[in-house]
N, C-alpha and C positions, 0 to 999 in steps of 0.2 A: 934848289928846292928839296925838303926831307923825304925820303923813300918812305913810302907808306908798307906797311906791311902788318900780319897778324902776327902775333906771338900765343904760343899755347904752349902750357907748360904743363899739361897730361905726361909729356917724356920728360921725364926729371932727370940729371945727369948725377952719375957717383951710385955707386952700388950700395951703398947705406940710404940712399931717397928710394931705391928700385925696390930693397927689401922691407923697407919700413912698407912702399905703397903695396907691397904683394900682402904684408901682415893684414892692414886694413881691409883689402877685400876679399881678404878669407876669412876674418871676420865677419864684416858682413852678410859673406855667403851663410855660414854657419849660424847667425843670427835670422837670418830668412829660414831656413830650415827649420829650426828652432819651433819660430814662429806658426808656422804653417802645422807643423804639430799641437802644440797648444789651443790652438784656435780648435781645429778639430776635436782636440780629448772636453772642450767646454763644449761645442754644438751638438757632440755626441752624448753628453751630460745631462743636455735640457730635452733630448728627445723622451719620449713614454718608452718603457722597456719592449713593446713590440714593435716599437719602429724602428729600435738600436738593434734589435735583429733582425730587422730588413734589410736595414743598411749594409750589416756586415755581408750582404751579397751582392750592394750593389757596384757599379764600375766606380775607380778609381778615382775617373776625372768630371768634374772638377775637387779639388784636394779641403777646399772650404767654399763658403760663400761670398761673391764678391760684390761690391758695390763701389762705381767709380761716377764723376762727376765736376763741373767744373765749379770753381769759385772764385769771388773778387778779392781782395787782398789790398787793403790800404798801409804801404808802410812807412815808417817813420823815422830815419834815423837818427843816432844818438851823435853821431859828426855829427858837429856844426856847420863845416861848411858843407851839408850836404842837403839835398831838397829831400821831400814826399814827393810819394807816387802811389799807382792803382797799378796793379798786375791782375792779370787772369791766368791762372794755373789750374792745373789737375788734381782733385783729392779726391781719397778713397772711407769709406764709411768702416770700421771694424764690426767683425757681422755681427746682421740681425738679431743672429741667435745667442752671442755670446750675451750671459748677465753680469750679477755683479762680481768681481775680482778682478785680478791682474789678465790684461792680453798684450801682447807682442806690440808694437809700435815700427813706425818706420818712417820715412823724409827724402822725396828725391828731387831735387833742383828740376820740376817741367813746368814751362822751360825753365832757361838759363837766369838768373836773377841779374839783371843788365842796372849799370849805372856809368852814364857819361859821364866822361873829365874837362873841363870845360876852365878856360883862366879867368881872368879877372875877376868878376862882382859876380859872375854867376849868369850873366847874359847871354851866353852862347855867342860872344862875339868872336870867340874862334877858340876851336874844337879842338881836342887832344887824342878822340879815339873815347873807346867804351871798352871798361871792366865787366868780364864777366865770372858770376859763383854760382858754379852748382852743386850745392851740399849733400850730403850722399850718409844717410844716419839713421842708424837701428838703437833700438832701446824699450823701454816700458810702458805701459800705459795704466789705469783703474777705469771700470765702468761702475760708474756708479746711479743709479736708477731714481729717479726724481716723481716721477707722475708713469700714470700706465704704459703712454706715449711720448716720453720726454726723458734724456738720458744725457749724463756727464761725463765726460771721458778726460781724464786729467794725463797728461803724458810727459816724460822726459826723454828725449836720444842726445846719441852724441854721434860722430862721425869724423867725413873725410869731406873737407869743401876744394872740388879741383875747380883751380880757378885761373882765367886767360885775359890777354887783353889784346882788342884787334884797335890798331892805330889808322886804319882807314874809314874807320864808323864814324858818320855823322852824328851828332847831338838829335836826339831825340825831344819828346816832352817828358820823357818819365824824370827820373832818380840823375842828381846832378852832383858833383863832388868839384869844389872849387881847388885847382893846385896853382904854381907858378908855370912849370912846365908839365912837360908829354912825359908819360908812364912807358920805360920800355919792357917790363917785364913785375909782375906779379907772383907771388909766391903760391904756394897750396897751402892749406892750412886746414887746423885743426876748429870742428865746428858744434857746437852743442844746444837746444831748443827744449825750451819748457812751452807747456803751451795747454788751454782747454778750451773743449769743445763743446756744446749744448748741440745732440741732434734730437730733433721731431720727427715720427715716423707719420708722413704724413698720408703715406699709401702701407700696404705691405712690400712695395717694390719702389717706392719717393719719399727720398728722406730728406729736411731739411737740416742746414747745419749754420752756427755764428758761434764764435769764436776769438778767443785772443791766445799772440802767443809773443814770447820773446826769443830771437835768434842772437849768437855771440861767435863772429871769429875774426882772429886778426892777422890778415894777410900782410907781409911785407910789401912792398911797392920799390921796384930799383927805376930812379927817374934818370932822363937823359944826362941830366950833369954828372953819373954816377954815383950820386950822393942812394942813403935810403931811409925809407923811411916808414914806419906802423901803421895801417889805415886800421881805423875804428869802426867797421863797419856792420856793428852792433845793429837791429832794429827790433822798433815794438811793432808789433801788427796786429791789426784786425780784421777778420775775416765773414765770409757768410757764402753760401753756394747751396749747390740742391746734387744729392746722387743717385744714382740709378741702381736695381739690384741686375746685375748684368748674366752673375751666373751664379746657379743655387745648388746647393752638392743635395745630393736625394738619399 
């Protein structure tokens, strides 16, 4: 009988994988810094000149305003042999305050974007294990202001999608990818999303959000016969969810 086991491929081997993954998240870091500036130089922008010199006395933290919440995610993949699924993840509203122009952007695989591997017709009559991607991607966005209360936010990132595959995971209902055999290893790959969002301020503190977006990366897949092979696992999604304003910089 086959040993079941996870494979995670976070530790990449060869010092040309180690320094490439060190560039991407120093990137990234630098791209969050970035960002958190920006946001601020607009929130402090749209303040009246008496409160922008309040401000400059008051404490540090929090560094902008935040708003976080969950949402449904219907996605679609552009495989063939792969099914649809509903996800629920965590999204974040870009503030309140910022109007219109350019703000910072960002994408972090919570959770994991899971799709079982599964033979034949796609029946789940026996299982290979579940793929997992979590895209990790900084870039730009436009807010663009529609109604008093009604706001578009068009975005592009790109990134670093680390991706694993555990071979003792049952076939779920979600997202399904029909092979011949069991996947022992997945590659990391490079990951890129266009996407826009329509939010409703539907409180000062509840905002709703619906959405479409497109994701593109294409992971290697090394399967048990040693052979390998591309997975396409492009998708289009749609979205909708409600955020909370969590913490508000004064």
């Amino acid at each position: 009988m086959r040993n079941k086991r996870t494979v995670c491929l976070w530790s990449l081997t060869g010092p040309h994988d180690a320094a490439f993954r060190a560039k991407v998240l120093i990137a990234l870091g630098i791209a969050a810094v970035m960002s958190v500036r920006s946001v601020r130089a607009q929130e402090s922008g749209n303040e009246p000149a008496h409160d922008a010199a309040a401000h400059t006395k008051s404490p540090w933290w929090p560094p902008m305003d935040l708003a976080v919440g969950v949402g449904f995610k219907s996605q679609f993949p552009l495989e063939q042999t792969a099914s649809n699924s509903t996800i629920v993840e965590v999204i974040g509203r870009p503030s309140p305050r910022a109007k219109v122009g350019i703000i910072p952007q960002g994408r972090m695989g919570m959770p994991a974007r899971t799709t079982a591997v599964v033979s034949g017709n796609g029946a789940g009559a026996q299982g290979f294990g579940e793929l997992r991607l979590r895209p990790l991607m900084a870039g730009l966005g436009w807010v663009q202001p529609i109604a008093p209360r009604l706001s578009l936010v068009a975005s592009g990132v790109a990134g670093y999608s680390f991706n694993s595959v555990d071979q003792a995971k049952t076939p779920g209902r979600g997202s399904r990818l029909v092979l011949s055999e069991p996947v022992d290893r997945i590659d990391n790959s490079f990951a890129w999303e266009l996407a826009g969002r329509l939010w409703y301020d539907l409180h000062p503190r509840v905002y709703l959000m619906a959405g479409a977006s497109f994701l593109r990366t294409r992971p290697t897949l090394s399967l048990a016969s040693g052979a390998q092979q591309s997975w396409k696992a492009d998708q289009f999604r749609i979205e909708a969810g409600v955020a909370l304003l969590v913490l508000k910089r004064h």
